[in-house]
C-alpha positions as CSV (number, residue, x, y, z in Angstrom):
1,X,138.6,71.1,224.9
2,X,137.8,67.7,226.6
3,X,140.2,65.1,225.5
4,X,137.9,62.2,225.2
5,X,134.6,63.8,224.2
6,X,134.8,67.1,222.3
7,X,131.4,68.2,221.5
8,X,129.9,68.3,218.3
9,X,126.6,70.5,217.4
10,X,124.3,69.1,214.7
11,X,121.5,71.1,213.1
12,X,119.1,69.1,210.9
13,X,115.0,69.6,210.6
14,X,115.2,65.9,209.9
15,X,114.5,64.0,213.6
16,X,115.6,60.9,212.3
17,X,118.7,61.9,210.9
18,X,119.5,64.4,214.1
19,X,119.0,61.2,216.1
20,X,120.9,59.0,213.6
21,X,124.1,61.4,214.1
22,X,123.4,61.3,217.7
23,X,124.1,58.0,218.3
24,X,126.8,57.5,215.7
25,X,128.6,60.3,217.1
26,X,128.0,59.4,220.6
27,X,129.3,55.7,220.0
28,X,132.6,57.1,219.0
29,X,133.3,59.4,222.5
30,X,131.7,62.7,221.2
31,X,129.5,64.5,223.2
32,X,126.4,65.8,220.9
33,X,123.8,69.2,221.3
34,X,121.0,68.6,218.3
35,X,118.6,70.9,217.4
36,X,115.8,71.3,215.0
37,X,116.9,75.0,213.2
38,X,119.1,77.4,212.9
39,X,117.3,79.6,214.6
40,X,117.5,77.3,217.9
41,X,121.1,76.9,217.2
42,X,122.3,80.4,217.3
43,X,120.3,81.6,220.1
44,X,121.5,78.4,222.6
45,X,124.7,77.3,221.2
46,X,127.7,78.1,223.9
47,X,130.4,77.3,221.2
48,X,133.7,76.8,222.7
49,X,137.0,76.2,220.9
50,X,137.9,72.6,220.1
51,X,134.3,71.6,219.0
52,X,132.4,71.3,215.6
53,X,129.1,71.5,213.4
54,X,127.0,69.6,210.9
55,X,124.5,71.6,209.0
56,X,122.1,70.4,206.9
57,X,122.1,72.7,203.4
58,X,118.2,72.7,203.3
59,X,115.9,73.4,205.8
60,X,112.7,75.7,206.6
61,X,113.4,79.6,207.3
62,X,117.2,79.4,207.5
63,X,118.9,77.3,205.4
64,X,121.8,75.8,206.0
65,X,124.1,78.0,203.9
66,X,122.9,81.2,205.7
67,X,123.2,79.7,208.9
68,X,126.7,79.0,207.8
69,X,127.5,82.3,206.8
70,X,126.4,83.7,210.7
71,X,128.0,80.9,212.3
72,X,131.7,81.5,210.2
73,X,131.2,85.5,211.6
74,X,130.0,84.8,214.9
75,X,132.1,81.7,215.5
76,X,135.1,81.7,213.4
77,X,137.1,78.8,215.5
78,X,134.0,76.3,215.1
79,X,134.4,74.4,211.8
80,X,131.6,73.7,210.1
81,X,131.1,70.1,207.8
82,X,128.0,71.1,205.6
83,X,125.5,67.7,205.2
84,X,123.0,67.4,202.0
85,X,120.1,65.0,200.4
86,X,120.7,67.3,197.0
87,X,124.0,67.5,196.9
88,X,125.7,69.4,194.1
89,X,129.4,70.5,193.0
90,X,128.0,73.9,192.8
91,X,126.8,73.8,196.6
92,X,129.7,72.7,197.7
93,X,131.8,74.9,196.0
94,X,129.7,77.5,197.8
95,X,129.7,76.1,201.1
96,X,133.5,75.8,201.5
97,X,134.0,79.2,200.1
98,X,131.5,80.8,202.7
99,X,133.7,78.8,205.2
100,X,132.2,75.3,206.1
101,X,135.2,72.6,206.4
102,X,133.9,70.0,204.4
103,X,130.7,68.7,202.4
104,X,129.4,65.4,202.4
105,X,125.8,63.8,200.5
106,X,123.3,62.1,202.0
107,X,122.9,59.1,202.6
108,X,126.6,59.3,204.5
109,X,129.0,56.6,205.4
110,X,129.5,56.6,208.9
111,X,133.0,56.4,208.7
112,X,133.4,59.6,206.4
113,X,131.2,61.7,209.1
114,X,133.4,60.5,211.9
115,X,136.8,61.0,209.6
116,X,135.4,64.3,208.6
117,X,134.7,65.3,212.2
118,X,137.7,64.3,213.6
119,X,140.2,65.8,210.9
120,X,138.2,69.0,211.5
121,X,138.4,69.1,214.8
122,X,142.3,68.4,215.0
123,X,143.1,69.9,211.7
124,X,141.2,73.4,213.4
125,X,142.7,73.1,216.8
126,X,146.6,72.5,215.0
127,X,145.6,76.0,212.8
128,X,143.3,76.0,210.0
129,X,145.7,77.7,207.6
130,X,148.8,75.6,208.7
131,X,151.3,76.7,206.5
132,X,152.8,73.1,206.2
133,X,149.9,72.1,205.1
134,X,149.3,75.0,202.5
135,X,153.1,75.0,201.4
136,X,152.5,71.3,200.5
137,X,149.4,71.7,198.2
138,X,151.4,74.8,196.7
139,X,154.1,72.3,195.3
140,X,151.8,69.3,194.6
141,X,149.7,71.8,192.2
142,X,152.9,72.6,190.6
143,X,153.2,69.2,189.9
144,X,150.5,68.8,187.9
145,X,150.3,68.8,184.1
146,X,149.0,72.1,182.3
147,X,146.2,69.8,181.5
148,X,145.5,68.4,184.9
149,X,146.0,72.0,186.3
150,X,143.1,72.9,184.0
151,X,140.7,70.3,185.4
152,X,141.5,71.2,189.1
153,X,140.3,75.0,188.0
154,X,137.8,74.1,187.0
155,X,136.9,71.2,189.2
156,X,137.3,74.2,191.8
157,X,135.2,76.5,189.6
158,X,132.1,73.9,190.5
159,X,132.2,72.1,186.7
160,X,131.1,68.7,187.0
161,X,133.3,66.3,185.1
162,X,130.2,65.9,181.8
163,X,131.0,69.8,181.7
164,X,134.7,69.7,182.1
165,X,134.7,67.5,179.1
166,X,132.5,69.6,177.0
167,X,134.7,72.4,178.0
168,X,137.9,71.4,176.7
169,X,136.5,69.0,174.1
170,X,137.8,65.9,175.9
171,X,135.8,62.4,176.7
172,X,134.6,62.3,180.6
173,X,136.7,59.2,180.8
174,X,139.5,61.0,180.4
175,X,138.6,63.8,182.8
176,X,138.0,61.5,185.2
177,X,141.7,60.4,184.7
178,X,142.6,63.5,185.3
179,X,140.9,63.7,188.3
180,X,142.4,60.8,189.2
181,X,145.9,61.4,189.2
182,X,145.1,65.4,190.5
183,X,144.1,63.4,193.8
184,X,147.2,60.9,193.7
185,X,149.7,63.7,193.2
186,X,148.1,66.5,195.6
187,X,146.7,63.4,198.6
188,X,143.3,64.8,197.9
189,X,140.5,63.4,198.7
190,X,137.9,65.1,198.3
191,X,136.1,68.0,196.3
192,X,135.8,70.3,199.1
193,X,138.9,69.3,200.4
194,X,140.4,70.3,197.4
195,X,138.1,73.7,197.1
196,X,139.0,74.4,200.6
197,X,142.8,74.3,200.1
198,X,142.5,76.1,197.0
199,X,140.9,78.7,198.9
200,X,143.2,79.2,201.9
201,X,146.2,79.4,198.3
202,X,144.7,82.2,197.6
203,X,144.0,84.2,200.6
């Protein structure tokens, strides 16, 4: 991997978004390789350790989720960062259980793509399952109330917080309390950061 300009692939039918991501992601040192489809992606892409991907969830023919699922078999040290104008808890719960990184709505800050690409490129180069990392979520779940620790499963079972609350007959505002202080005492976040660790738990 280059030290200064790893490269980052970004797959999006959108032009304007493709060359959006181009220049944001070429203004902080990474080198970029767009293309239109999936279909363009897997049959050009020379993916080399140390790099990274942003799909977009929906596009024509492949979508972004299937292109996902080849790209985590074909190219299992590429992390993937999943990008989408319909974002929803369930899709993302999906995404980072087929293997994508992270998920992040449209329209994105730039400074959560570039944090998002760099923590998953360094995060994936240092070992995707570090166990530090995984002991460390282990004992901050612990942590948690029996009442938060029912939120986060089903936070992680793709509930939004309206359904949470209807679940366990509480107000949202106090889900979203809950949420609050499952993020303060695990260092959480996001929801697919959270999804993701849960995950790699237990694997």
């Amino acid at each position: 991997m280059s030290a200064t300009k790893p490269r980052v692939y970004i797959v999006d039918d959108d032009a304007a978004v493709r060359d959006s991501l181009v220049w944001l992601l070429g203004a902080e040192g990474f080198n970029t390789q767009p293309f239109a489809c999936a279909k363009d992606f897997l049959k050009n892409a020379e993916v080399r350790s140390g790099e990274c991907a942003l799909f977009d969830v929906r596009m024509p023919e492949t979508g972004g989720l299937e292109l996902l699922r080849k790209t985590v078999k074909r190219h299992p040290q590429l992390p993937v960062i999943m990008i989408s104008g319909h974002g929803d808890i369930q899709t993302a719960v999906k995404s980072i259980k087929h293997g994508a990184w992270d998920f992040i709505e449209k329209p994105f800050d730039d400074r959560v793509i570039i944090k998002a690409v760099r923590s998953a490129i360094a995060e994936f180069v240092d070992g995707r399952h570090s166990t530090s990392a995984i002991q460390k979520f282990k004992s901050s779940i612990s942590g948690l109330t029996r009442r938060e620790y029912e939120v986060y499963q089903l936070v992680v079972a793709g509930m939004t917080s309206p359904e949470i609350a209807k679940h366990l007959c509480i107000s949202t505002r106090t889900v979203s309390a809950h949420r609050a202080s499952i993020k303060a005492k695990t260092g959480i976040t996001s929801v697919a950061q959270l999804i993701r660790l849960s995950v790699q738990i237990n694997n």
